[in-house]
TIGU-66570 format. One line per 2 residues: their letters; for each residue x, z, y of C-alpha. Coordinates in steps of 0.001 Angstrom, whole numbers, plus 500000, padded with zeros to 6 digits. Layout:
residues N
a> X,Z,Y ~ ...;
end
This chain:
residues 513
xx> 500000,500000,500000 ~ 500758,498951,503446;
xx> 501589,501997,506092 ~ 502400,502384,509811;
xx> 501864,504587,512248 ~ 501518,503773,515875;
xx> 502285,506219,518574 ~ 500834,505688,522036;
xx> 501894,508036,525222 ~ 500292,507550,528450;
xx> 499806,509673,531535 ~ 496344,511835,530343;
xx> 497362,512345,526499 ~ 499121,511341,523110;
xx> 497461,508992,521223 ~ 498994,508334,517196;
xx> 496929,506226,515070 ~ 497566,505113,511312;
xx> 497049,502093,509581 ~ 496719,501349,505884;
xx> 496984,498036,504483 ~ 496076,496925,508498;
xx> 493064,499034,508672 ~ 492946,501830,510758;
xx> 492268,505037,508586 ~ 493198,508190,510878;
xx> 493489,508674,514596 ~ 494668,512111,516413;
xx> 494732,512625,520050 ~ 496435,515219,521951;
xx> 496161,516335,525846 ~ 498507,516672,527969;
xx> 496987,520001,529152 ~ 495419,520833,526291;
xx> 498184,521515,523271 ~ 497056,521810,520110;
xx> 497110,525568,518404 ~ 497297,525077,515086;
xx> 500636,526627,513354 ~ 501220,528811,516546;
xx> 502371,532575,515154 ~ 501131,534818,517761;
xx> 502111,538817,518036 ~ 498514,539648,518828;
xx> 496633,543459,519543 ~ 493711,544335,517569;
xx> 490710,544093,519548 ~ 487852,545163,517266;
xx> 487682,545718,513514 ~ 484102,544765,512376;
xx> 483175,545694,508611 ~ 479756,545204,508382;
xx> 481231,540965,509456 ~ 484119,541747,507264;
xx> 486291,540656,510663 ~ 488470,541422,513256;
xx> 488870,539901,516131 ~ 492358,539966,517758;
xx> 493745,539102,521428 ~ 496142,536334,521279;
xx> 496241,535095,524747 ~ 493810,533174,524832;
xx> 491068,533241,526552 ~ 488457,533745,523735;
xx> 489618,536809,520554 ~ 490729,534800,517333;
xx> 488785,535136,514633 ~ 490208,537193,511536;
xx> 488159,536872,508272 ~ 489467,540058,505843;
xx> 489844,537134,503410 ~ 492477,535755,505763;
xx> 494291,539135,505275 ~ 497138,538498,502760;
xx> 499584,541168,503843 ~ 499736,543834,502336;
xx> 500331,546519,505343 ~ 497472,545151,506906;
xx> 494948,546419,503550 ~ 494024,549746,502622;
xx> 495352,551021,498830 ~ 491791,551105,497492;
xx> 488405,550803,498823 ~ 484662,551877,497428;
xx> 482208,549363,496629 ~ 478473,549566,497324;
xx> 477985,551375,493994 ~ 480518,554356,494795;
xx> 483542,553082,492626 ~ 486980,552740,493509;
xx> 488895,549730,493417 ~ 492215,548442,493619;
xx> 493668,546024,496308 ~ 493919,543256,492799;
xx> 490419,542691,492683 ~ 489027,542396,496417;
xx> 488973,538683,496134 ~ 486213,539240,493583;
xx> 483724,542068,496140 ~ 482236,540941,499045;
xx> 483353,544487,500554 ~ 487398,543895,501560;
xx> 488431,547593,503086 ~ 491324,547035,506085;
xx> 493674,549455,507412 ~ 493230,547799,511086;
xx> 492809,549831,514464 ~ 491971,549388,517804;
xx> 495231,548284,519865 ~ 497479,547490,516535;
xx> 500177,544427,516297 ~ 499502,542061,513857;
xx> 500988,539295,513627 ~ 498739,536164,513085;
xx> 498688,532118,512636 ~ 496222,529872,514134;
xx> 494296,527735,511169 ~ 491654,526141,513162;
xx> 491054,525684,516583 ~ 488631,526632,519143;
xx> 485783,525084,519633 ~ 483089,525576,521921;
xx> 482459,529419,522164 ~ 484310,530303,519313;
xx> 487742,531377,519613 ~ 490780,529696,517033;
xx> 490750,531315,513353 ~ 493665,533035,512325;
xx> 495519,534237,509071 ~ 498268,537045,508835;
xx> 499516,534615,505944 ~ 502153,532727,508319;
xx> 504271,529908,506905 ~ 506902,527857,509241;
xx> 507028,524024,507701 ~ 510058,522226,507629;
xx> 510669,518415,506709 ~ 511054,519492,502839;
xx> 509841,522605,502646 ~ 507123,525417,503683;
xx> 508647,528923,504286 ~ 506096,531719,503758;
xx> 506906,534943,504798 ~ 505632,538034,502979;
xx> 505109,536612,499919 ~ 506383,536007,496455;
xx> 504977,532507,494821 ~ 506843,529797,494368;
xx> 504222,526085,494736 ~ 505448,522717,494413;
xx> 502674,520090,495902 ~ 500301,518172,493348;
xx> 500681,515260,495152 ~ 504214,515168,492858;
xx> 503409,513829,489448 ~ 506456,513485,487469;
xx> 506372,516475,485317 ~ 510852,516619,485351;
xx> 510540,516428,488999 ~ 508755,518865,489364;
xx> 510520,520871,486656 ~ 513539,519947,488821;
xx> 512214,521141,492407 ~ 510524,524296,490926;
xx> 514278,525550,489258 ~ 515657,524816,492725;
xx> 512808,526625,494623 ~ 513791,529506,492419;
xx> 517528,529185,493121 ~ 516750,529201,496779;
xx> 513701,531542,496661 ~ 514360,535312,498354;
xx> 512440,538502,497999 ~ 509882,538871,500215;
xx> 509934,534984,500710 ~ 507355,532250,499580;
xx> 508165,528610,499245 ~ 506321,525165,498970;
xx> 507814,522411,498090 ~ 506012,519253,499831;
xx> 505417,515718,498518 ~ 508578,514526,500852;
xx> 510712,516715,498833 ~ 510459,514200,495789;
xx> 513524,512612,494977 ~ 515497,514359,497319;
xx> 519072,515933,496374 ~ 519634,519694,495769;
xx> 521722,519593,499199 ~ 519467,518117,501443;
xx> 516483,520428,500337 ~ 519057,523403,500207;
xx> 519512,522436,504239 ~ 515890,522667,504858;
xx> 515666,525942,503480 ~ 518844,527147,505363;
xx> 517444,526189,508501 ~ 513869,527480,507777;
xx> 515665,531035,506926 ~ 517539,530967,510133;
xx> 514700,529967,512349 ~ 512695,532778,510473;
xx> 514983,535226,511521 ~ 515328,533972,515033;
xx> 511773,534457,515105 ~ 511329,537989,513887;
xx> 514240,538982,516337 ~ 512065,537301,519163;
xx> 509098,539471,518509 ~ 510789,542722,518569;
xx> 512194,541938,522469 ~ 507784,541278,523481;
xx> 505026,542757,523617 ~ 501365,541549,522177;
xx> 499775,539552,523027 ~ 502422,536891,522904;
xx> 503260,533283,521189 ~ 506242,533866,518581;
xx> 506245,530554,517246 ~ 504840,527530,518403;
xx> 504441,523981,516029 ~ 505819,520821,517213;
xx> 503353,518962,519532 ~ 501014,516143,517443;
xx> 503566,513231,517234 ~ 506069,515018,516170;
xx> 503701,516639,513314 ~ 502669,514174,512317;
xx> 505943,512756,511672 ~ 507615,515851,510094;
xx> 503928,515651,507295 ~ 503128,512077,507497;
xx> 506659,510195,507224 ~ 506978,509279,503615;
xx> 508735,506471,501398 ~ 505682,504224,501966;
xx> 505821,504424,505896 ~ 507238,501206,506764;
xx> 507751,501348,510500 ~ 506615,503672,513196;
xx> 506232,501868,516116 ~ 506090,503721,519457;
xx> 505704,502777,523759 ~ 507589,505843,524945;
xx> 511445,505976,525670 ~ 511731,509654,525694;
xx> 509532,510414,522693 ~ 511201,507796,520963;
xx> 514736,509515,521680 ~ 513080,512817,520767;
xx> 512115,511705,517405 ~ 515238,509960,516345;
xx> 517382,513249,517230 ~ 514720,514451,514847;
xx> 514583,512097,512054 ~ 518622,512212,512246;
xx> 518884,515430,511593 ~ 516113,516043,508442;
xx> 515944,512658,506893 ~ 518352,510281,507943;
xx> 517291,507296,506134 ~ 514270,506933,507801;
xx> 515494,506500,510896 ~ 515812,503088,511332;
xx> 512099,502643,510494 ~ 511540,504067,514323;
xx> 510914,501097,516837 ~ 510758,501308,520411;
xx> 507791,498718,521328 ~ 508684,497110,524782;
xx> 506337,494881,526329 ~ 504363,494688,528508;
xx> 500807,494428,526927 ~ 499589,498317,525768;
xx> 500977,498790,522667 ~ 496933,499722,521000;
xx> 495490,496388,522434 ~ 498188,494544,521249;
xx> 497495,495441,517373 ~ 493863,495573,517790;
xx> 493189,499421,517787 ~ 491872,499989,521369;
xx> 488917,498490,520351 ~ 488470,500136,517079;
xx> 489109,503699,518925 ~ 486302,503058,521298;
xx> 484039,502369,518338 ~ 484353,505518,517063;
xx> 482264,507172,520064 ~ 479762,505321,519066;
xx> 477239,506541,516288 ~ 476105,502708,514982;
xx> 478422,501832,512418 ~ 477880,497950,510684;
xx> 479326,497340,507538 ~ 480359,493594,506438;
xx> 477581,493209,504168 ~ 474932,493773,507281;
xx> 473848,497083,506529 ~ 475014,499882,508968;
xx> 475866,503232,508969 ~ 474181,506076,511625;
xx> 476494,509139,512059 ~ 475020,511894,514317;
xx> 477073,515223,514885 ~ 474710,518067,515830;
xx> 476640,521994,516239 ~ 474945,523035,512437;
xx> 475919,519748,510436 ~ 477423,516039,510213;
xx> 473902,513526,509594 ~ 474912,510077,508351;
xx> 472137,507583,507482 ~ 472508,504162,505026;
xx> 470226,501568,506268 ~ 469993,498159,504663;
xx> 470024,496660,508420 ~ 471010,492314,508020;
xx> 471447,492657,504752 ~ 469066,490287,502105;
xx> 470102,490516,498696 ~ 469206,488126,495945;
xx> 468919,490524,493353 ~ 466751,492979,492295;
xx> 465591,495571,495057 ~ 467750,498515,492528;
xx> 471233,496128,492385 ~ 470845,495493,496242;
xx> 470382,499314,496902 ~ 473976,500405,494754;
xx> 475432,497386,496315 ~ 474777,498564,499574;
xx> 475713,502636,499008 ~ 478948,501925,497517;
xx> 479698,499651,500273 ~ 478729,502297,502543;
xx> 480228,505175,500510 ~ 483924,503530,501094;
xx> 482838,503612,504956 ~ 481524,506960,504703;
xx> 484355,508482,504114 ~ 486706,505906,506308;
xx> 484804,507451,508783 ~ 485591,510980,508132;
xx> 489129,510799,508534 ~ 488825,508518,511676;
xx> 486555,510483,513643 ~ 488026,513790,511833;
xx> 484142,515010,511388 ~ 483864,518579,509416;
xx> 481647,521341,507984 ~ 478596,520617,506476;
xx> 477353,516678,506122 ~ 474706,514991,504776;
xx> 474873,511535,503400 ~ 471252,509709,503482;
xx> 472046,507115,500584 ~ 469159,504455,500425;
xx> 466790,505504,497545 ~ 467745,504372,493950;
xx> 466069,505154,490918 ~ 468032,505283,487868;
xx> 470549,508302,487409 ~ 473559,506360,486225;
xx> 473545,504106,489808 ~ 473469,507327,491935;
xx> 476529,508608,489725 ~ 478271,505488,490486;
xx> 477937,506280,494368 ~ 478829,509952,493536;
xx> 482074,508885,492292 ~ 482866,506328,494579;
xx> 483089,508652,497169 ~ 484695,511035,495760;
xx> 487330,508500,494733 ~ 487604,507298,498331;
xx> 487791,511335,499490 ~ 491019,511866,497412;
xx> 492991,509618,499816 ~ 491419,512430,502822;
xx> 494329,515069,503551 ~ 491530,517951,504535;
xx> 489614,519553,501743 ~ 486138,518498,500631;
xx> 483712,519569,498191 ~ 481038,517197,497267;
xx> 477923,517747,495181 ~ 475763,515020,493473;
xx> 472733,512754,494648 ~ 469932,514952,494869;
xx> 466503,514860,494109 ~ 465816,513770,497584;
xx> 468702,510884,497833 ~ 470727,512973,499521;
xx> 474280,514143,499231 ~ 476053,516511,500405;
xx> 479630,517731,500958 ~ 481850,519839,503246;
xx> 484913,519133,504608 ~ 487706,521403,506342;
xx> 488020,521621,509530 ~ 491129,522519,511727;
xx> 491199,519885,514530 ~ 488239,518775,516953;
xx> 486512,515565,516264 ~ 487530,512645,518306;
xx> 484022,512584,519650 ~ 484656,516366,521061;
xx> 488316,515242,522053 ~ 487341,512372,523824;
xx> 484211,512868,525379 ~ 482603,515814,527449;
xx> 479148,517006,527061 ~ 476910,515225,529572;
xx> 475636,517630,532390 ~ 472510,515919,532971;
xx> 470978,515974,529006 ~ 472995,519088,528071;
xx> 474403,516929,524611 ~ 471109,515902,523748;
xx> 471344,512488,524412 ~ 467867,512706,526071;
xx> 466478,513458,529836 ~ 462490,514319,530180;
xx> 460158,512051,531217 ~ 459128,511099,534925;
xx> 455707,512204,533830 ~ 457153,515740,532011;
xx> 458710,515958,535914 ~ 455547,515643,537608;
xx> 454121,518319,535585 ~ 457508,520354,536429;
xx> 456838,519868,539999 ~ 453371,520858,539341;
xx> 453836,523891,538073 ~ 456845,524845,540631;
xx> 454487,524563,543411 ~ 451767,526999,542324;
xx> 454370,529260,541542 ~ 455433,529222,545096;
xx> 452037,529063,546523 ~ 451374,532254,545034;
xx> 453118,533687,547262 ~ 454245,531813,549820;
xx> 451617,530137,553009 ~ 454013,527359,554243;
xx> 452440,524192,554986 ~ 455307,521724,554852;
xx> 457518,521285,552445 ~ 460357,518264,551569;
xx> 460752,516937,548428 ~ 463982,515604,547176;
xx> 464172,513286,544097 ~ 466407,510617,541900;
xx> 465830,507302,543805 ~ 464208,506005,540442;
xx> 461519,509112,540246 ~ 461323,508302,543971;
xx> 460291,504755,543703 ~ 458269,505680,540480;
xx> 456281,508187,542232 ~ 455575,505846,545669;
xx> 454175,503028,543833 ~ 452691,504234,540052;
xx> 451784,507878,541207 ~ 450862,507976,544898;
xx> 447210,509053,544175 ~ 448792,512107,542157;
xx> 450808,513532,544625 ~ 448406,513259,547453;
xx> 446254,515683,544756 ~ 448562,517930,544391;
xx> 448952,517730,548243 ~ 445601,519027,548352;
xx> 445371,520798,545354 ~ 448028,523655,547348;
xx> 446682,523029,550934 ~ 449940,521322,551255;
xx> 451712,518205,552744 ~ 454686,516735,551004;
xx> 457547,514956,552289 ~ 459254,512727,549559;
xx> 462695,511595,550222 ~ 465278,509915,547816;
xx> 468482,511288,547085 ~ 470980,509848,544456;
xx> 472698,513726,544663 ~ 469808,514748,542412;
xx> 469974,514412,539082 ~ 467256,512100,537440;
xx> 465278,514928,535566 ~ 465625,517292,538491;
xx> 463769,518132,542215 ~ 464727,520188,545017;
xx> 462235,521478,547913 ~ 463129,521908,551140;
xx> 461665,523786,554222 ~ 461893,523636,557684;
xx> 464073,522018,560743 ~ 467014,524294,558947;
xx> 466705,522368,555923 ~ 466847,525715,553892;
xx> 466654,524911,550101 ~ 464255,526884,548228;
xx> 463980,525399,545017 ~ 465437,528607,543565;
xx> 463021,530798,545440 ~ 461077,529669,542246;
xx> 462258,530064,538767 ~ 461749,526196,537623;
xx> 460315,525053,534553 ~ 462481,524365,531690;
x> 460028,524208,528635;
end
């Protein structure tokens, strides 16, 4: 298979996209103001210890508490030796990943020291672990710990024989280590390197900590290019092409240093056309903030991201099949399947999602589509769960999330529908206005009032609704003034009274129902 990964810096943010057999399959953006957190290692305070949520929250910095799930607590210092469960027995630390009730030895204004897992998102703060691991090119140092893993992706049962007798040789007490997929092939000196400089950085770092105080960042994880260099950058990369002198520079020094070989796969691109429209992935970013999605048979694909779940819908759309109304249906969900999941590494979706398949009636079809997907999910580097077709035609899945969609990264929440994609009627606004005025009538006696409004609600009310608003002139014993003003949003009014011009909208609590 066919890899490269294009890296595009401008002024606003970092844009890296990847390509697979010259189809775009991933895409990750970065800020320039808004570094990512995930990997950070943060000496944070204890904030609150919650049991009955089986969570603490902990200051980090930032402006929201991260969120610590006692399943995230792997350190032993951090547990208590034995805790009762709900029927009065005593347990051991061994078995609390099997009881809902995990018992902490946390308090109020403790250092603990914590790694981000997911970021923030909306009102929730980022997730953290006390489980911290640094990566390096080869290897994954994990303090605190004691296992030795070696990644599945490796398949040859002496190489991993091979890497797992050298993780031991390396391996320290009190020190995990994973051995990534990169690590295949490579000689007992190179990967001995790795671990040397992992060990030294590691110490570095828990010298750092002692000199500050919580809340403060220990360790922070190479910005998203470089990432996704040090975990993407394997054998079947075959050229990394990039518009930015300095971050090319950067990355050589890097690629130098922890896998010289590759090197020479880095390009500098230097012309004058942006490097995304050039190779035909400006136009396949901007799709993805879209929710139609139209697959080469005709049919299409509707993805909708609400705050509780991922929707996507399968409609047969263009498509007219010569076959039977059953073979056109599997045709078009395995089609769609392969899309399906395209689509949830592009636009990095996560959580809970529902796949609306179009209806098929025989068992051994809606298995086919079941595997497909999954089958097209194993090339996905998050973790998923998927469960079969049900009943309904629907399927559903989860996948992991520790970055924000592109949609979220990309876009901000429209201020005049709230992120509802919808504004109330002119109609539902009359009614509004309606109701705002015998509020204030109540207790006001003024008998002038102005009424500013959307130039399109404006012209909508001076030509379709004149008769209306001359009754509800009447209707309060009072005469309105209608002016247009594009300041206003389109689902929105403000009164004013007087020669002052005194707004008084908020005099009134306006209808929002």
């Amino acid at each position: 298979m066919k890899k490269e990964i294009y890296i595009n810096k401008s002024v606003g943010e970092t844009r890296i996209a990847i390509l697979e057999d010259d189809r775009l399959v991933e895409v990750y953006v970065e800020k320039e103001d808004q570094h990512r957190m995930v990997g950070n290692i943060y000496k944070g305070k204890v904030e609150n210890v919650l049991p009955g949520m089986q969570a603490a929250f902990v200051n980090i910095g930032y402006d929201i508490n991260a969120f610590l799930p006692f399943s995230e607590i792997h350190t032993s210092e951090y547990l208590s030796d034995e805790y009762e469960d709900a029927s009065g027995s005593n347990r051991s630390n061994n078995h609390r990943r099997n009881d809902d009730n995990i018992a902490v030895d946390l308090q109020k204004d403790q250092d603990i020291f914590v790694q981000v897992i997911k970021e923030p998102f909306a009102s929730k703060g980022p997730r953290v672990t006390t489980e911290v691991a640094i990566p390096g090119r080869l290897l994954v140092l994990v303090p605190n710990a004691n296992y030795i893993g070696i990644s599945k992706k490796i398949w040859d049962k002496y190489e991993r024989r091979r890497l797992k007798r050298l993780a031991s040789q390396l391996k320290e007490d009190g020190l995990g280590l994973i051995v990534r997929t990169v690590a295949e092939g490579k000689s007992d000196e190179t990967i001995r390197n790795d671990y040397r400089m992992l060990k030294e950085h590691w110490d570095r770092l828990q010298k750092k900590s002692g000199r500050m105080e919580a809340p403060a960042l220990i360790y922070e994880d190479l910005e998203t290019a470089s990432s996704v260099i040090r975990d993407l950058l394997t054998a079947d990369v075959g050229k990394i092409i990039l518009d930015s002198k300095k971050l090319h520079k950067r990355l050589l020094r890097y690629l130098e240093d922890v896998s010289p070989n590759l090197a020479n796969r880095l390009e500098l691109y230097k012309l004058k056309m942006p490097l995304f429209e050039s190779m035909g992935i400006e136009s396949e970013i901007s799709k993805l903030l879209r929710p139609k999605v139209w697959l080469k048979s005709g049919a299409y694909l509707i993805i909708e991201k609400t705050e509780a779940m991922v929707v996507v819908d399968v409609n047969s759309g263009r498509y007219v099949g010569r076959n039977l109304h059953e073979d056109n249906s599997l045709k078009i969900n395995l089609e769609a399947a392969r899309e399906v999941a395209r689509q949830l590494r592009l636009r990095d979706l996560s959580g809970l999602i529902v796949i609306d398949f179009i209806d098929m009636r025989e068992s051994d079809n809606q298995r086919k589509v079941y595997y497909e997907l999954r089958k097209e999910l194993k090339k996905d580097r998050a973790k998923v769960a998927v469960s079969p077709i049900s009943d309904f035609g629907l399927l559903e899945m989860t996948r992991q999330r520790i970055r924000l969609s592109i949609l979220d990264t990309m876009s901000d929440e429209c201020p005049t529908c709230g992120g509802s994609g919808r504004i109330i009627s002119k109609d539902t606004l009359i009614t509004r206005i309606d109701h705002w005025l015998r509020r204030y009538k109540s207790k006001h006696r003024s008998l002038r009032l102005t009424l500013l409004i959307h130039p399109e609600v404006h012209q909508y009310l001076q030509k379709e609704k004149k008769k209306i608003m001359r009754g509800l002139m009447w209707q309060n014993f009072l005469h309105i003034h209608m002016e247009a003003d594009s300041s206003v949003p389109r689902d929105g009014f403000r009164f004013i009274k007087g020669r002052e011009k005194i707004d008084i909208t908020e005099e009134v609590e306006v209808d929002k129902e």
